[in-house]
C-alpha positions as CSV (number, residue, x, y, z in Angstrom):
1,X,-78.1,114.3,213.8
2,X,-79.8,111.5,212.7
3,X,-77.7,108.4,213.1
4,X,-79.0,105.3,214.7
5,X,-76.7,105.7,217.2
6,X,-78.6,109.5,217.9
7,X,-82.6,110.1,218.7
8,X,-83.2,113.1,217.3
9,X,-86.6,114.8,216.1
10,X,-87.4,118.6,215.5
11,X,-84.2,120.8,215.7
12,X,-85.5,122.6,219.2
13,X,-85.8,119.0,220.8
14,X,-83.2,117.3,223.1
15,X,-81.2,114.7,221.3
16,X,-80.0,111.8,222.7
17,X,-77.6,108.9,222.3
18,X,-77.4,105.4,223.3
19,X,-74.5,104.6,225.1
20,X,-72.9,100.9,226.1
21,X,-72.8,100.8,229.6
22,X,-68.9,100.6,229.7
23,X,-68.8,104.2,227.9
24,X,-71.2,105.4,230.3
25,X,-69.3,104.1,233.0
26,X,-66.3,105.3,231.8
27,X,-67.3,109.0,231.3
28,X,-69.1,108.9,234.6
29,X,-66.2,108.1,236.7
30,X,-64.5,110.8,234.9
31,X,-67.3,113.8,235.8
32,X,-67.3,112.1,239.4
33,X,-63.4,112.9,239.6
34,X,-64.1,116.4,237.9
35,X,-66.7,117.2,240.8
36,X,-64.7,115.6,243.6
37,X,-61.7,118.5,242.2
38,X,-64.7,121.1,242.3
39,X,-65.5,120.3,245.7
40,X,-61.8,120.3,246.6
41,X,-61.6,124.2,245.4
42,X,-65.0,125.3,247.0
43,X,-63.3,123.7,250.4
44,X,-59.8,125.3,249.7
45,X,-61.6,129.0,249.8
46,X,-63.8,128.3,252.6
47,X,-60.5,127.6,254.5
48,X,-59.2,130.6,253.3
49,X,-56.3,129.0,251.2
50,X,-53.7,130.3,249.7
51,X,-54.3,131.6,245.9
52,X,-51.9,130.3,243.9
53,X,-52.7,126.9,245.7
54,X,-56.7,127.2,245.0
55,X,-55.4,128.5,240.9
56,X,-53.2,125.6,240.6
57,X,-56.1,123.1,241.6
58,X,-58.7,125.3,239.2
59,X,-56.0,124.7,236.3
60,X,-56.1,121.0,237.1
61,X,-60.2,120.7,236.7
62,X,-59.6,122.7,233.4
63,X,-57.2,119.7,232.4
64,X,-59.5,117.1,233.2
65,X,-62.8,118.6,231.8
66,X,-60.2,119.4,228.4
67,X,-59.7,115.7,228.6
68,X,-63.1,114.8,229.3
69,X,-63.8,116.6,225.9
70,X,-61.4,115.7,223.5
71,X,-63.0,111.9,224.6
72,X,-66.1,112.7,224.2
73,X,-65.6,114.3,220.9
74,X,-64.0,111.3,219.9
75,X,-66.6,109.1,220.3
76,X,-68.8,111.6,219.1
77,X,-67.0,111.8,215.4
78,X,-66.5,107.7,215.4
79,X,-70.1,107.2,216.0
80,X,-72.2,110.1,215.6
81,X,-70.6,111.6,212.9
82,X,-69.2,109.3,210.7
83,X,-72.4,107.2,210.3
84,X,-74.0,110.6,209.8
85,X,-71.8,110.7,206.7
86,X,-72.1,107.3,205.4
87,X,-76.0,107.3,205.5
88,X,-75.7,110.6,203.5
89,X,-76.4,113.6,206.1
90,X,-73.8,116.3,205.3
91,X,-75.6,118.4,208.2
92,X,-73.0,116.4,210.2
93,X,-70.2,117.9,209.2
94,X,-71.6,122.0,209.9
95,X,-73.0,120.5,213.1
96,X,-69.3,119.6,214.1
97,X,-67.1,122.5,212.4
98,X,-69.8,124.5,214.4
99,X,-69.2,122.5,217.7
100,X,-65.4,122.8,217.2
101,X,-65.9,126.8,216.9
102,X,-67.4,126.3,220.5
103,X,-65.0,124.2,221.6
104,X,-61.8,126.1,220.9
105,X,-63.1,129.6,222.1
């Protein structure tokens, strides 16, 4: 993508995007709970504890890294996206439907 919002040059580079510090903050604390979970399973099987106990914390980090996404891909289609679309790059819209493919498998 090319928005001004998204640094972007030839389609094997990294692309980035400038967030506002509240954003970053914001999806930060998130991934810090997400790994604090994590840590919380890898302790529950090195203390040999029970399965359906360890399954019900995985199913809880699947929850948050599902929520994690859908507000990410948000911002992504607010920002990203639809100034993608305004300034004329209909790439946008492939690059997303694509994404979504990923997304929902």
């Amino acid at each position: 993508m090319s928005c001004e919002h998204c640094n972007s040059g030839m389609e094997n580079e990294i692309k980035y995007k400038h967030r506002e510090a509240q954003e970053k903050k914001s999806l930060t604390t998130r991934l810090n709970k997400i790994e604090g979970q994590v840590r919380g399973i890898k302790a529950m099987v090195e203390d040999d504890r029970y399965c359906v106990d360890i399954l019900t914390q995985v199913s809880a980090v699947q929850a948050a890294l599902n929520s994690f996404n859908k507000e990410l891909l948000a911002r992504h289609i607010k920002t990203c996206v639809s100034e993608d679309i305004k300034n004329g790059n209909e790439e946008a819209v492939d690059e997303l439907c694509e994404l979504l493919k990923k997304l929902m498998k």
